[in-house]
VMD Tcl script that draws the C-alpha trace (Angstrom):
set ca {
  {-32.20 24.79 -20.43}
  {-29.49 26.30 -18.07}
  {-31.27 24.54 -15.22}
  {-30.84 21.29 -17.16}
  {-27.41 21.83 -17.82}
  {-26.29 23.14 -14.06}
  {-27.55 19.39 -12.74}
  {-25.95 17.83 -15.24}
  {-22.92 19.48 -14.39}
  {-23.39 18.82 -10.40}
  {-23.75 15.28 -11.48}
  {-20.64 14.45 -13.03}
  {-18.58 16.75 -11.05}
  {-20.14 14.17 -8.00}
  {-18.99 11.33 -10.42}
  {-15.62 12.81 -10.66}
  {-15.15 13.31 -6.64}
  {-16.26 9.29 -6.51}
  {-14.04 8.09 -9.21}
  {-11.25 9.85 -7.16}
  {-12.17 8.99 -3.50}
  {-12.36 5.31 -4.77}
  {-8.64 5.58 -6.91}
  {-7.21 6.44 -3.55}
  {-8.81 4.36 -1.58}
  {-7.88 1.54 -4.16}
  {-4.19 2.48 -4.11}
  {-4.25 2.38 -0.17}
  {-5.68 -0.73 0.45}
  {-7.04 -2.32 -2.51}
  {-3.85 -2.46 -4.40}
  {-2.09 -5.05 -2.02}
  {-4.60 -6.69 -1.41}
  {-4.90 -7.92 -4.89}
  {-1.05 -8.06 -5.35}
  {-1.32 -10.35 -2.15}
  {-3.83 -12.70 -3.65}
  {-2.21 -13.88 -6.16}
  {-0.36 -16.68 -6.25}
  {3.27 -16.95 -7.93}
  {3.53 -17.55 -11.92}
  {4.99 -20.63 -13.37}
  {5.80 -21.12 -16.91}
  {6.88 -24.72 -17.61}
  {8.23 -24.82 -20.34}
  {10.85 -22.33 -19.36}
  {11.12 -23.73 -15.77}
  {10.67 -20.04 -14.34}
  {8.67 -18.82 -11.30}
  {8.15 -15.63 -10.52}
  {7.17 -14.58 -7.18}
  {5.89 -10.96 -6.01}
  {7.12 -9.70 -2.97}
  {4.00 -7.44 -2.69}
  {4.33 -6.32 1.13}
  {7.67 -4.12 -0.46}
  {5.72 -2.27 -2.85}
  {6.42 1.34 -3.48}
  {4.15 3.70 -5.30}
  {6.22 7.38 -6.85}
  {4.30 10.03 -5.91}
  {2.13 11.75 -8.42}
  {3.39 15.61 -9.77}
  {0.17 16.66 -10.94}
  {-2.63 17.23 -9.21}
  {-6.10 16.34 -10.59}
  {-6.98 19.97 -12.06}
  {-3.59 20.23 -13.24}
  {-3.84 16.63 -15.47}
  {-7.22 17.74 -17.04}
  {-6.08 21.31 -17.62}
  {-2.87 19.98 -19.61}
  {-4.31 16.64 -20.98}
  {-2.23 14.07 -19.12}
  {-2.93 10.90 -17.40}
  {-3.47 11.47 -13.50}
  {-1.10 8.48 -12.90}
  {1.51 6.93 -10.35}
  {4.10 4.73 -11.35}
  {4.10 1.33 -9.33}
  {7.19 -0.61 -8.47}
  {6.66 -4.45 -7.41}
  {9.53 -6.21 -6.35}
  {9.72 -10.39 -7.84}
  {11.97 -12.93 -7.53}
}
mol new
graphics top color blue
foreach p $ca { graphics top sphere $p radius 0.5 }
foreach p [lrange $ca 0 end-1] q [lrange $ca 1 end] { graphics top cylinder $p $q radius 0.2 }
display resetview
Protein backbone atom coordinates (compact mmCIF):
# COMPACT_ATOMS: atom_id res chain seq x y z
CA UNK A 1 0.00 0.00 0.00
CA UNK A 2 2.70 2.61 1.05
CA UNK A 3 4.66 1.53 -2.01
CA UNK A 4 1.58 2.36 -4.09
CA UNK A 5 1.11 5.53 -2.60
CA UNK A 6 5.05 6.77 -2.61
CA UNK A 7 4.81 6.41 -6.76
CA UNK A 8 1.87 8.00 -6.85
CA UNK A 9 3.22 10.73 -5.03
CA UNK A 10 6.64 10.83 -7.25
CA UNK A 11 4.25 11.05 -10.09
CA UNK A 12 2.43 14.07 -9.56
CA UNK A 13 5.11 15.85 -7.80
CA UNK A 14 6.93 15.16 -11.62
CA UNK A 15 3.55 16.57 -12.99
CA UNK A 16 3.84 19.54 -10.84
CA UNK A 17 7.72 20.34 -11.82
CA UNK A 18 6.27 20.05 -15.72
CA UNK A 19 3.27 22.15 -15.27
CA UNK A 20 5.78 24.75 -13.86
CA UNK A 21 8.82 24.42 -16.24
CA UNK A 22 6.21 24.81 -19.10
CA UNK A 23 4.26 28.15 -17.21
CA UNK A 24 7.65 29.74 -17.41
CA UNK A 25 8.68 28.79 -20.39
CA UNK A 26 5.17 29.97 -21.73
CA UNK A 27 5.50 33.39 -20.09
CA UNK A 28 9.08 33.78 -21.69
CA UNK A 29 8.46 33.06 -25.04
CA UNK A 30 5.14 31.71 -25.63
CA UNK A 31 3.27 34.65 -24.35
CA UNK A 32 4.39 37.12 -27.18
CA UNK A 33 4.37 35.06 -29.44
CA UNK A 34 0.69 34.62 -29.29
CA UNK A 35 0.12 38.36 -28.39
CA UNK A 36 2.16 38.88 -31.73
CA UNK A 37 -0.09 36.72 -33.82
CA UNK A 38 -2.90 38.26 -33.57
CA UNK A 39 -4.12 40.60 -35.63
CA UNK A 40 -5.86 44.01 -34.44
CA UNK A 41 -9.77 43.94 -33.40
CA UNK A 42 -12.35 45.81 -35.30
CA UNK A 43 -15.81 46.31 -34.21
CA UNK A 44 -17.91 47.98 -36.93
CA UNK A 45 -20.49 49.02 -35.69
CA UNK A 46 -18.67 51.20 -33.24
CA UNK A 47 -15.93 52.12 -35.81
CA UNK A 48 -13.15 51.13 -33.14
CA UNK A 49 -9.82 49.27 -33.65
CA UNK A 50 -7.84 48.23 -31.19
CA UNK A 51 -4.33 47.44 -31.74
CA UNK A 52 -1.79 45.61 -29.22
CA UNK A 53 1.47 46.90 -28.97
CA UNK A 54 2.69 43.45 -27.73
CA UNK A 55 6.63 43.96 -28.12
CA UNK A 56 5.96 46.62 -24.80
CA UNK A 57 4.54 44.11 -22.65
CA UNK A 58 5.38 44.03 -19.02
CA UNK A 59 4.70 41.16 -16.70
CA UNK A 60 4.67 42.30 -12.35
CA UNK A 61 6.63 40.02 -10.75
CA UNK A 62 5.06 37.30 -8.74
CA UNK A 63 5.32 37.63 -4.47
CA UNK A 64 4.74 34.17 -3.80
CA UNK A 65 6.61 31.51 -4.55
CA UNK A 66 5.07 28.15 -5.59
CA UNK A 67 5.19 26.43 -1.97
CA UNK A 68 4.12 29.56 -0.54
CA UNK A 69 0.65 29.77 -2.98
CA UNK A 70 -0.27 26.09 -2.13
CA UNK A 71 0.59 26.45 1.55
CA UNK A 72 -1.84 29.62 1.82
CA UNK A 73 -4.38 28.72 -0.97
CA UNK A 74 -3.74 31.45 -3.53
CA UNK A 75 -3.40 31.56 -7.19
CA UNK A 76 0.41 31.35 -8.28
CA UNK A 77 -0.27 34.30 -10.67
CA UNK A 78 1.40 37.42 -12.46
CA UNK A 79 -0.45 40.26 -13.49
CA UNK A 80 0.05 41.14 -17.31
CA UNK A 81 0.00 44.62 -18.70
CA UNK A 82 -0.53 44.95 -22.66
CA UNK A 83 -0.31 48.21 -24.02
CA UNK A 84 -3.34 49.04 -27.16
CA UNK A 85 -4.11 51.76 -29.07
Amino acid sequence: MFILFYRFLFFFIDLLKIQRESFYSFLKTGLIQEISLNKPIFWNNHNLQIIFYSQYYKLVPILLNSQIAIYESKTFSCKLYLPVH
